[in-house]
N, C-alpha and C positions, 0 to 999 in steps of 0.2 A: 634676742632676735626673733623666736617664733611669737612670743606676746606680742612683738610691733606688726608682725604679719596677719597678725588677727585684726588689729585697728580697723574703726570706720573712715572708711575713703572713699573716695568716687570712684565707681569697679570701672568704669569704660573712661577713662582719662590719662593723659599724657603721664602726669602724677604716677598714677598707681601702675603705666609701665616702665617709667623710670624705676620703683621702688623693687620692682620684681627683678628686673635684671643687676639692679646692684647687691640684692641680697642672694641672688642666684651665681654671681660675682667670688662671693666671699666663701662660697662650698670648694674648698679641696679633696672630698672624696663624700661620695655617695655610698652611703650602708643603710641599715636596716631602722637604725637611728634618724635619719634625717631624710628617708628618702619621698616619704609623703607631700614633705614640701615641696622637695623640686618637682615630685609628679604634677602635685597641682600649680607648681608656677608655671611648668612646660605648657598646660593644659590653658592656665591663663595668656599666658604673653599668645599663644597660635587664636585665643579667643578674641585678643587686643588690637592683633595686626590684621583680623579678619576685619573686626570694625573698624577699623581707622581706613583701610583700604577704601571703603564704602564711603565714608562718612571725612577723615580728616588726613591728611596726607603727610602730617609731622609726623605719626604713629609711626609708619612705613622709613621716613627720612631719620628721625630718634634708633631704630632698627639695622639702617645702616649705617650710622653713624659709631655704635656702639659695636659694632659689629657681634651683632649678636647671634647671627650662623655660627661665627667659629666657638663662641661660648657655648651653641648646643654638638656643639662634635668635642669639647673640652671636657662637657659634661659627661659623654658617654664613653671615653677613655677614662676618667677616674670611677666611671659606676662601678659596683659589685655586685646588681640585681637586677634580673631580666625587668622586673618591673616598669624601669625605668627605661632602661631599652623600647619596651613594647609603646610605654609614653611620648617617647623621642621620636619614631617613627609615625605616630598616630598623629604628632602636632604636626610636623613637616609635611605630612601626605592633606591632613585639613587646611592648610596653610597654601602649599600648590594649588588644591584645588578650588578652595575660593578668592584668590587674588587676582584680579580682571585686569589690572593696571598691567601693561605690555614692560614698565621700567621695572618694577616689581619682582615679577617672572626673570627677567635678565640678570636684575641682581640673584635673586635666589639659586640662579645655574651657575653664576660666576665665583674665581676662586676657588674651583676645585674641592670646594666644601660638598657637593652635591657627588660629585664624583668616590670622594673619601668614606661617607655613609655609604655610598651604591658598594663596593669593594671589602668593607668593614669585616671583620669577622665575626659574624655574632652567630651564638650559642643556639643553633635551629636546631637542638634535640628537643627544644620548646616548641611543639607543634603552634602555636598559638602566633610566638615571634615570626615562623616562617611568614604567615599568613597575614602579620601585620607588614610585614618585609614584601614581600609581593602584591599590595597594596600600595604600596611606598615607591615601587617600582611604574608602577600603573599609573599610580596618580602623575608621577613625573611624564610619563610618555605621553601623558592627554594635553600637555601643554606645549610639543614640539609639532616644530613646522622650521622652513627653510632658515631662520634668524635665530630659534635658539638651538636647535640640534647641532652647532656646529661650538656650543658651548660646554657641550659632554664629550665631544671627542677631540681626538688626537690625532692633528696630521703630519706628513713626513715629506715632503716635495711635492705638496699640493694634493697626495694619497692620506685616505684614511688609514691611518696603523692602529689605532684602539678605538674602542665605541664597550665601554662598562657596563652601560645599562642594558644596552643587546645582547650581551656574552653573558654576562649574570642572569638574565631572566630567562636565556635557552636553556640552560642547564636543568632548570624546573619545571619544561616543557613536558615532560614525561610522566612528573609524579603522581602517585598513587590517587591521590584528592583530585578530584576532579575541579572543585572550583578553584585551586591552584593552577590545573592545566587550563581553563578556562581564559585568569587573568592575564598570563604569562602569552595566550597569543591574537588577546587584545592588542596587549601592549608589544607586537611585532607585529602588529595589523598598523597601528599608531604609525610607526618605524617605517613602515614599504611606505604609504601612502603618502609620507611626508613630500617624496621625490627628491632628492637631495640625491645629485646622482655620483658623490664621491658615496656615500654611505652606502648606496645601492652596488657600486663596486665591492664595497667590504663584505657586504653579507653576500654576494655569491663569490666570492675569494674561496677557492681551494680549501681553505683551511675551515670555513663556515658552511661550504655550502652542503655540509654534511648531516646539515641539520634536515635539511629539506630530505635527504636518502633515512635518516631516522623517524620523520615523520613517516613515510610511508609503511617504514619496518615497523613503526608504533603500529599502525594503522592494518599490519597483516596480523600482529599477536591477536588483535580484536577480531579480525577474520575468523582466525582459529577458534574464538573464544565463543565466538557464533556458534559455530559450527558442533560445539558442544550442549549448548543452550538448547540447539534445533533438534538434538539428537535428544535430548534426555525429554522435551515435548510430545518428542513420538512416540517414547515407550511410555509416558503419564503425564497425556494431554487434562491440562486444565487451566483454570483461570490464574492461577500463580505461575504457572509456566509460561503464558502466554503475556504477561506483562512483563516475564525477566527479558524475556524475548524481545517485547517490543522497547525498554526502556535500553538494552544492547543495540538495538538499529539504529534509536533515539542517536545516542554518542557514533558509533557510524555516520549517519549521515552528517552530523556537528563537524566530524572532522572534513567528511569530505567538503561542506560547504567553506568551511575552513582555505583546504586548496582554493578552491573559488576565489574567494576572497583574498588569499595572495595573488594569485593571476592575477585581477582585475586594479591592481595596484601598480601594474604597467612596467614592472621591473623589466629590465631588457634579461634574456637568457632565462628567469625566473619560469617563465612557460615552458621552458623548455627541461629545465631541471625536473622539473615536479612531473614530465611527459616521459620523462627518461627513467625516473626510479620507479612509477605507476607500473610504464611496461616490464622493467627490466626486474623489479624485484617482486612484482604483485600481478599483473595479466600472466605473463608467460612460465614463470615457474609457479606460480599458484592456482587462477582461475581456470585457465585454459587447458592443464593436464588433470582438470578432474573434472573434466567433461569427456572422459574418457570411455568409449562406444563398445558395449558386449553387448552380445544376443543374450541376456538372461532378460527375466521379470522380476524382477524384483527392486524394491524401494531404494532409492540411492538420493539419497538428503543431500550426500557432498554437492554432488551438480546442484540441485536445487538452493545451494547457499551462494556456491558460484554463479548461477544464471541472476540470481540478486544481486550479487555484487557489481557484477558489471553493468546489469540495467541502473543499479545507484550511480556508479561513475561518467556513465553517458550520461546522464541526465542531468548531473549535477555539475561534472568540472568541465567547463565548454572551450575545452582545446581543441581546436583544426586537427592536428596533426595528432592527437592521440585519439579521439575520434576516428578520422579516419586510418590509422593502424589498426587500430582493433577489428572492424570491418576487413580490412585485408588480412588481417590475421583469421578472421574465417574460412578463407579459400585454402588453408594449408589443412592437414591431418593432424590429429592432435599427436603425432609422434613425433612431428617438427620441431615440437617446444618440450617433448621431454627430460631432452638434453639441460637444459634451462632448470629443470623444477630436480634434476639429480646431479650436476657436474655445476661448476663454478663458471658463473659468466659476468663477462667482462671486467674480472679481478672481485667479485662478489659474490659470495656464500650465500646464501638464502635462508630463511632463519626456519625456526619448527615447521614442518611439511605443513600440507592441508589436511588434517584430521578428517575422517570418516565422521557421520555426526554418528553411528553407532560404536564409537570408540568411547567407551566411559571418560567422561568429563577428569582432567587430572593425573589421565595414565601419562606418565614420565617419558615412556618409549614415544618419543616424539621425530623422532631423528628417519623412524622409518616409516615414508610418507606413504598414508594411505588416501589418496585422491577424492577418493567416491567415484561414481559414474554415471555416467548419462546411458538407462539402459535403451535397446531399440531394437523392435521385435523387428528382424527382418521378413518373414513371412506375410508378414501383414503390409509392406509396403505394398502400392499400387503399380500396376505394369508401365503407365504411362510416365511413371516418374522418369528421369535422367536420372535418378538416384539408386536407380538400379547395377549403375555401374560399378558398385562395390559388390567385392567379392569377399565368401568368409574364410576364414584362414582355419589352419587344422587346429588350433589351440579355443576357437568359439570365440574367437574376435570377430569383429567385421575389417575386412583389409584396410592396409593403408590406404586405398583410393580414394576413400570417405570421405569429405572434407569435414571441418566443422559447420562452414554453411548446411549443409546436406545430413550431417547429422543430426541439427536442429529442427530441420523439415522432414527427417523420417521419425524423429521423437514425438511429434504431429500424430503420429499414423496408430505409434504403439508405443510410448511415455505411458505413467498413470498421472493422474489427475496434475497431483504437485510441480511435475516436471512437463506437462505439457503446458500449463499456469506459466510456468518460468521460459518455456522458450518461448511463448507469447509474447510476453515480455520485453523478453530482448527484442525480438523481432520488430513490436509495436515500437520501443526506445529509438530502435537506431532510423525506424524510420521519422520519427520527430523529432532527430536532433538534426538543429540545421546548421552546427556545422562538419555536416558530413555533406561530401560534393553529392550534387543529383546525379552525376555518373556514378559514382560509387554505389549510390541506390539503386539505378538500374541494373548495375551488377548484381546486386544482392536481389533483387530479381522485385522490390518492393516499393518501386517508386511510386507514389502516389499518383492518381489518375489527371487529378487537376493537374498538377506539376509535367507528367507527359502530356498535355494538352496544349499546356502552355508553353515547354519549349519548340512541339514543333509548329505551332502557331510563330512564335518568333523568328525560327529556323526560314518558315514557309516566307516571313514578310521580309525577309532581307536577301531571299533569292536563293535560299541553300534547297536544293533539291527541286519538286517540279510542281510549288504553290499547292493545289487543293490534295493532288496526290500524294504530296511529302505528310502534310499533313493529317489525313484519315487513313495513312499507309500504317504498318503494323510493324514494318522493317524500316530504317534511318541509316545509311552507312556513316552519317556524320555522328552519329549518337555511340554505334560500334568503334567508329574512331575516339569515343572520347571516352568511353569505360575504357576502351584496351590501354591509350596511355595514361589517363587518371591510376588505375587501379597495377598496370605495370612498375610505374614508377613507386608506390607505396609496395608492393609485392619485393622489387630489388632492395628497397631501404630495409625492410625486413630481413632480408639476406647478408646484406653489406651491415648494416650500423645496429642491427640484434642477432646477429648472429644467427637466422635459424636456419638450419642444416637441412636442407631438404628441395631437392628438383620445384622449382616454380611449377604451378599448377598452372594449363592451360586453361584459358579464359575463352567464352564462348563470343562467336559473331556478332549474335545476332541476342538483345536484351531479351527478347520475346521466349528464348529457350528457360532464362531464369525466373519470367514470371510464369511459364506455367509449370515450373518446380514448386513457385508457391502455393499457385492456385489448386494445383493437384493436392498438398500436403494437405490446404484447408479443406477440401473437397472430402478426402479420406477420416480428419478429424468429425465433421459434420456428420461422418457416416457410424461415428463409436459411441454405443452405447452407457462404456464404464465409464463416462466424463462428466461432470456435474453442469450443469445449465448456465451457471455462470462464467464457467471458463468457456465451455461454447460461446458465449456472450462476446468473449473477449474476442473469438475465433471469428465472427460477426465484425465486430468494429476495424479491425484485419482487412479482412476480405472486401469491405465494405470502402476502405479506403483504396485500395489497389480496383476494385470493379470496373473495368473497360466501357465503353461508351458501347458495344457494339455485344451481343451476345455469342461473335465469331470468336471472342478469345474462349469461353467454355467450349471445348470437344463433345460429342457426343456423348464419351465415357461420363465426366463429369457432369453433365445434366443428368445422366439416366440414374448416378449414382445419387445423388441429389434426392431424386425423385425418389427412388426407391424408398429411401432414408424417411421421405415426407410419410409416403403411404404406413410406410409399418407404425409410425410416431402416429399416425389418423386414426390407424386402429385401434391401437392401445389408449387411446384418448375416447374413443366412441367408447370404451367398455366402461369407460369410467363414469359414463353415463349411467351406467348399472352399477356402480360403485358408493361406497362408501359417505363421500362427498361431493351428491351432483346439483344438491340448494347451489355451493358454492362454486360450482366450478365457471359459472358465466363470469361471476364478480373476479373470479382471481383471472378469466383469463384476459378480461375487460383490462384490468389492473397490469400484469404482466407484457398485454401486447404496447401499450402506454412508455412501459418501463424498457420495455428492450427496442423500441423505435428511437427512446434517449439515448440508450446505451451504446447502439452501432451509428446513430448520427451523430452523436456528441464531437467533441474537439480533439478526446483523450479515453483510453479504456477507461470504463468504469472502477477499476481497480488500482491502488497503490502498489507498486512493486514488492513493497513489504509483505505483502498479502501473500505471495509467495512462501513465506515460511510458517505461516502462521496455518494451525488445522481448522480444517472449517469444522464450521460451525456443526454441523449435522454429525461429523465422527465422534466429536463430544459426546453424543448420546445414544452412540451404538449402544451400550453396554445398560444404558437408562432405559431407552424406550423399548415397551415390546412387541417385538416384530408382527402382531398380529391383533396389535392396537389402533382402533382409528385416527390416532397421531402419527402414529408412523405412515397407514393408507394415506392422513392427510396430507402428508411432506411429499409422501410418492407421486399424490397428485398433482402438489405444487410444482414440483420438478418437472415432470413430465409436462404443463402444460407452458411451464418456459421452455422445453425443448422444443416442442411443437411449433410454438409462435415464432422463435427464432427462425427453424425451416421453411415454414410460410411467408414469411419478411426476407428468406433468402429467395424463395421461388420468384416475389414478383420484385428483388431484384435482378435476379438472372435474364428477366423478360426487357428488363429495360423501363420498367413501372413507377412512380412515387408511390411511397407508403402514404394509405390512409390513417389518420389519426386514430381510426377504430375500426376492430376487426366485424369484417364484411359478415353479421347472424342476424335473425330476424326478431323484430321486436317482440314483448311477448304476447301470447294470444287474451281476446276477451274472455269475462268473467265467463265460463257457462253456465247456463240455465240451471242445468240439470248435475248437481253434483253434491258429494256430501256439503262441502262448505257451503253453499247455496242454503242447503234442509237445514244445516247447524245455524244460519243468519248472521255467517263469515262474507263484510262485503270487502273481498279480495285485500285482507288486513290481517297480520296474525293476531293469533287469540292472547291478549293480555290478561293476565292474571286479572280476575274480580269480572271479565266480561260475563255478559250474560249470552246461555247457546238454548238452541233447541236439543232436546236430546233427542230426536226422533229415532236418530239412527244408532244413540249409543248402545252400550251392553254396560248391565252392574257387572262391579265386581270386588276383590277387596287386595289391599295390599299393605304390610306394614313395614314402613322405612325407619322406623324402629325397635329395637324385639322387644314382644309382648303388647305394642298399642296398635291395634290391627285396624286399618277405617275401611269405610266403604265411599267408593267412588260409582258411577258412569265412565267408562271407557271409552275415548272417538278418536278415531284416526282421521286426519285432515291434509289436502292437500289446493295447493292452489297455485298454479302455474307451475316453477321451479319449485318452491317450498311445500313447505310439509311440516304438522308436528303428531302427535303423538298426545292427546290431552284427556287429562285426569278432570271429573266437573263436581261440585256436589251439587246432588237434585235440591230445587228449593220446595221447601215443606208445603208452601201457600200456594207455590204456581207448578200445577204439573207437568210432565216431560220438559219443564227447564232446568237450565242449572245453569252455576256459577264456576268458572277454569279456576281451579285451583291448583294444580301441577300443568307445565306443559315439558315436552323437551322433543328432539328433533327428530321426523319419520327416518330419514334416510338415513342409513347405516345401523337399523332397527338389528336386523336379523332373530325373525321371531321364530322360534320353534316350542314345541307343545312337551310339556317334559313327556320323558321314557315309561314314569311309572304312574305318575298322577296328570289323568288326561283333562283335566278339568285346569291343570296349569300350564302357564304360557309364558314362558321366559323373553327377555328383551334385554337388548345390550343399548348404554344410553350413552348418545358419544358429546362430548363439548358443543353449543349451537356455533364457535367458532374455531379457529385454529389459533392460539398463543402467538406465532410469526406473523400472523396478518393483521392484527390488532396493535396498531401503533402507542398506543397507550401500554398493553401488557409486552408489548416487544423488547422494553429496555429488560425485562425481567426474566426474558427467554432464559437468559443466561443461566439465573439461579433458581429455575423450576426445579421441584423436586421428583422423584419418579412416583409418587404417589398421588399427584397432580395428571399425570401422563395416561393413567387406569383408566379406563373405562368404568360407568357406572350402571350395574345390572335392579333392572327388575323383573318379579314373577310376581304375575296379575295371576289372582286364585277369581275361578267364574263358579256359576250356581251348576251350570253340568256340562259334560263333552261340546256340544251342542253350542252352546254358546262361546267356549273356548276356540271351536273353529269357525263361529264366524269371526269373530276377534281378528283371527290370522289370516283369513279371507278379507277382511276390509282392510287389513294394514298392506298386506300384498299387493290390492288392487288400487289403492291409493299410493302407493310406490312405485308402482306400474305409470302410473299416470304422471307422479311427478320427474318421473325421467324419460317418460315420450314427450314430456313438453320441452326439458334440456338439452333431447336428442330435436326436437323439431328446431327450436331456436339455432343449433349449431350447424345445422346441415349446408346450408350455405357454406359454409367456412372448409365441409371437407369436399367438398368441388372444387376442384385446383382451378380449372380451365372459367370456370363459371363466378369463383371469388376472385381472381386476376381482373376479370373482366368488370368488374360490380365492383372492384377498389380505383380501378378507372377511370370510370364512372363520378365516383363520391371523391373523387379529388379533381374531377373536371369542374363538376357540378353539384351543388345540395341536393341529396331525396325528398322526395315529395312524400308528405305521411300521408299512409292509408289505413284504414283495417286488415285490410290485405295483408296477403307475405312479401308483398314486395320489396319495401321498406328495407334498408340493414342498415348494417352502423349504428345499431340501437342498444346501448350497455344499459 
């Protein structure tokens, strides 16, 4: 028999799949002996009936005639080797999936053969079988729709009682492999969408719909697992931390989009399931009691994982009504839902608490739930809040009167970086999810400005209140009417159908009280120094959306607060003119006002929510850079000149202004006559390497950059407008007082001093001509700079006597002098609040007219 099996035949013909199924036929048991062949006959006959499909249609008809399904389920009852197993499932799944023909498909489902394989018991301690087996599963469900799904199950007075393929492939919705969990809910994506609405009875039946409360408890263990991840990043932040991190979000959000994607498959009650277990097993006893409010300082990750998680589930699963519960779940105190995250609700245990992220990864004692918290300095809130209404209690809580609305807005004021990041966040999320009612927004005090414009634009045109006055009024009683019962009704259902235990919070009049809870929170953020520029940023795109039409919603307090804020950021900005980096400081701040006019007009913050747990970038190299390196001067600059811009972009929107494209400084001034670059024959160009200079003005001197080969140079200091360098020449032998630049590197942030014991030398600190982060080219490599890259590079110029050394130190001064009264002259414009409002006005009414003059701005 196997000698005839080898013959010459025609491999793709009727013939050769007759031959295969009759000698496939004559096997009564499958061993180690004979199983090669049936592997490759299996493998043949699924190649035969793929092409005949295509090409010949007796193949397909020969196939059923011989009924050759039940011969491959005959075969794998008498097998003894997974081999063959793994074989028999790899034809039937290549088999399903290339057969186009609709009769084809029908037969292959019918007879209960497809059913007998799905149920089979096979030997999954073979990782490999599983995996063919859940392919097998897959590949079947990519061919159902309303005509063959009713081929796999089983019904009983017109109800589905069994469905094989659904119930076998939930069971491995869980497992450890991900690309098993993967295919297992493809293939119930398959399942919902088909709409078959006995089948969509079956899988929310009582008995199934348990799966959907498992998926979410899946979906908290990964909570937890976060929250481990996040914790071990903060005691040994790095680049391996930071990818385990982000490839754990990765599968978070997978799932969440996951929900998504069942919703959107229109199951009836399916929304509502997956809005049931979210709250009841995942908001309220997990996220929500570990945003838990103490007056300490200190870092609390838990919140920070939670304020992620929830800005992931707004964002992502776009349920009405879980949406807006979580919103009315803010108006409660977070002791409402404690009960929730420690006693049994609604016949439901809740699984390992919310780990602390500084709970070692692993610790067992999982049972005793440590939350984390949302810390919030009370002293530091603002008088004009309404959030002052909380009181502290003797134990160093802040009272239960807090709500979490209100704790999120005083976390604003005194959160550190990470946790004002994350209630950003949220804040930003839930005012871009639309389906959260606009009353509900205006509750939450964050409606956006277009949005109140336009309802009462609407309100005005259909007669509700008194036309122009309804509308440019600041008070709506029909708008107070529709937060109170919008947000009433979500508030009782909370009470009634989740249980939470606790006095209904009263609800204000008037929306106008709850935006300027926000506007005050942003108002107070804008005024903190410990907060990095980019979360500012975010506090900008905020505020920027809610900004009233009229400067009457800012009070006093908050303009003068504001203001203040501007001035001290002005100061500290002018010194930096005297600083380290004032070549660069036009360019970055050209660059940054650019960048943060995108940032607060954009559609969406600048930031992923993810961003949230991730350390920035800059605490990476606390421990790298040295604090009193021109890298670190140069970051401080950086920072501080996105603080600044942001203030200024808040000033003239407060005024009620359009942003100019470019901040209001003046161009730079003409060559002068009279200056060292002038006598050197620098025509307003730096000096590249090999140029030819006048020395008129230099001084020899000598230096060797490396030990024992000592040269002699010419010395000159050079400036010209903003820049500056610093240049080494050799005299040329044939032409005298010239020479050729053979070193140069940057004046500013020189710092020359004349040594202690040898007065003839003159030490110089020599900084990068750029900064690594602003060089889009070296920026991918920021990452992996080394700290010996971060150094400063020192020279000590030896002169022929005293005399000479301090003119040396005398021209480098006085040419430093100049190049930062010209960065100080170009910016002066910019720290005139009253006088740049009015000249940004100006350049967005109309184009400047160039002159030589100073008139001109707008000129990067």
């Amino acid at each position: 028999m196997w000698r005839s099996f080898w013959r010459s035949r025609d491999r793709f013909s009727l013939d050769e799949l007759r031959y295969l199924t009759e000698q496939l036929a004559k096997v009564q048991i499958v061993n180690e002996v004979n199983k090669d062949f049936v592997i490759e006959a299996l493998r043949s006959i699924a190649e035969l009936i793929t092409y005949g499909d295509q090409h010949d249609s007796s193949f397909f008809e020969f196939f059923m005639e011989k009924q050759v399904m039940g011969e491959f389920v005959r075969i794998l009852k008498i097998s003894r080797t997974v081999t063959v197993s793994l074989q028999l499932l790899q034809t039937i799944s290549i088999m399903i999936q290339n057969l186009k023909g609709e009769h084809a498909i029908y037969y292959m489902f019918s007879n209960e053969h497809m059913n007998y394989l799905i149920t089979y018991s096979f030997d999954f301690s073979n990782e490999e079988l599983l995996s063919y087996y859940i392919s097998f599963l897959r590949a079947i469900s990519g061919k159902l729709n309303k005509n063959t799904i009713s081929l796999l199950v089983k019904t009983q007075n017109d109800e589905v009682v069994s469905f094989p393929l659904y119930v076998e492939a939930i069971r491995y919705a869980f497992h450890e492999e991900n690309m098993i969990r993967t295919a297992v809910r493809a293939l119930t994506l398959n399942v919902y969408h088909v709409g078959d609405d006995g089948v969509n009875r079956y899988v929310t039946s009582a008995i199934h719909a348990d799966y959907f409360s498992n998926l979410v408890t899946f979906f908290h263990k990964q909570c937890v697992t976060l929250t481990g991840l996040v914790s071990g990043a903060v005691k040994n932040p790095g680049h391996d931390s930071t990818s385990t991190i982000l490839a754990a979000v990765d599968e978070i959000e997978d799932n969440l989009y996951y929900f998504s994607d069942v919703i959107s498959a229109g199951i009836p009650d399916v929304g509502r399931l997956i809005t049931d277990n979210i709250l009841q097993l995942l908001i309220f006893p997990l996220l929500l009691p570990s945003l838990r409010i103490e007056a300490v300082d200190e870092l609390q990750i838990g919140a920070v994982t939670s304020l992620y998680l929830i800005c992931c589930i707004l964002h992502i699963v776009k349920i009405k009504d879980l949406a807006n519960t979580i919103a009315a779940a803010l108006f409660f105190p977070v002791e409402a839902f404690k009960h929730n995250s420690e006693s049994k609700l609604n016949g439901y245990m809740p699984g390992p608490g919310f780990v602390h992220e500084s709970q070692p990864p692993g610790d067992e004692n999982l049972n005793e739930v440590d939350t984390g918290h949302l810390t919030v300095d009370v002293a530091n809130l603002s008088s004009s809040s309404h959030i002052h209404a909380a009181v502290i209690a003797q134990n160093g809580c802040i009272g239960s009167h807090l709500c979490l609305r209100e704790a999120l807005l005083s976390c604003l004021s005194s959160g550190d970086d990470a946790l004002v990041l994350g209630c950003l966040g949220v804040l930003s999320t839930l005012l871009q999810t639309k389906e959260l009612d606009e009353s509900m927004l205006d509750a939450l005090g964050i409606l956006p400005q277009r949005k109140q414009h336009k309802k009462l634009l609407l309100q005005a045109l259909v007669g509700e209140g008194s036309g122009e006055e309804q509308l440019f009024s600041s008070e709506s009683r029909s708008i107070r009417d529709g937060i109170g019962s919008e947000l009433d009704g979500y508030l009782q259902k909370l009470k009634e159908q989740y249980g939470v235990l606790y006095s209904s919070p009263e609800v204000e009049t008037s929306p106008r009280v709850y935006r300027f809870q926000v506007l005050d929170a942003l108002v107070n953020l804008f005024c903190r120094s410990n907060i990095s520029a980019e979360t500012l940023w975010d506090g900008g795109w905020l505020l920027r959306q809610l900004l009233p039409y009229s400067e009457a919603e800012f009070n006093s307090h908050h303009l003068n607060l504001l203001r203040g804020s501007y001035k001290n950021c002005s100061s500290a900005l002018q010194q930096e003119t005297r600083g380290l980096w004032p070549d660069l400081l036009i360019t970055v701040l050209c660059d940054e006002w650019k960048k943060c006019k995108r940032a607060i007009e954009a559609s969406s913050p600048q930031k992923e929510p993810k961003c949230i747990l991730l350390p920035s970038q800059k605490s990476c190299y606390d421990d790298v850079i040295p604090s009193e390196s021109s890298f670190a001067a140069g970051e401080r600059m950086c920072e501080l000149v996105k603080v600044f811009v942001l203030l200024h972009q808040l000033q003239i929107f407060s005024l009620g202004r359009a942003l100019p494209d470019q901040p209001p400084i003046f161009p730079p001034a003409n060559f002068p006559e009279i200056s060292r670059a002038k006598t050197a024959g620098l025509n307003a160009s730096d000096p590249k390497l090999g140029t030819e200079l006048r020395l008129a003005d230099a001084v020899p001197c000598r230096i060797a950059f490396e030990r024992g080969k000592e040269r002699h140079f010419c010395f000159l200091a050079i400036s010209v407008g903003a820049s500056g360098w610093l240049v080494l020449a050799e005299e040329l032998p044939l032409k005298h007082h010239f020479g050729v630049v053979r070193v140069t590197a940057p004046l500013a942030g020189s710092n020359p001093k004349i040594d202690d014991k040898y007065s003839r030398w003159l030490h110089l600190r020599i900084r990068p001509s750029t900064l690594p982060f602003l060089d889009p080219v070296k920026s991918g490599a920021y990452g992996k700079v080394k700290a010996k890259a971060l150094v400063d590079g020192r020279w000590t110029l030896a002169f022929r006597d005293e005399e000479s050394c301090k003119s040396a130190l005398s021209m480098i001064l006085d040419e430093t002098k100049r190049q930062s009264d010209e960065v100080e002259r170009r910016l002066k414009p910019l720290f005139d609040l009253e006088k740049s409002v009015e000249s940004s006005k100006l350049s967005v009414s109309r184009p400047q007219a160039s002159s030589s003059g100073e008139t001109p701005l707008n000129s990067c």
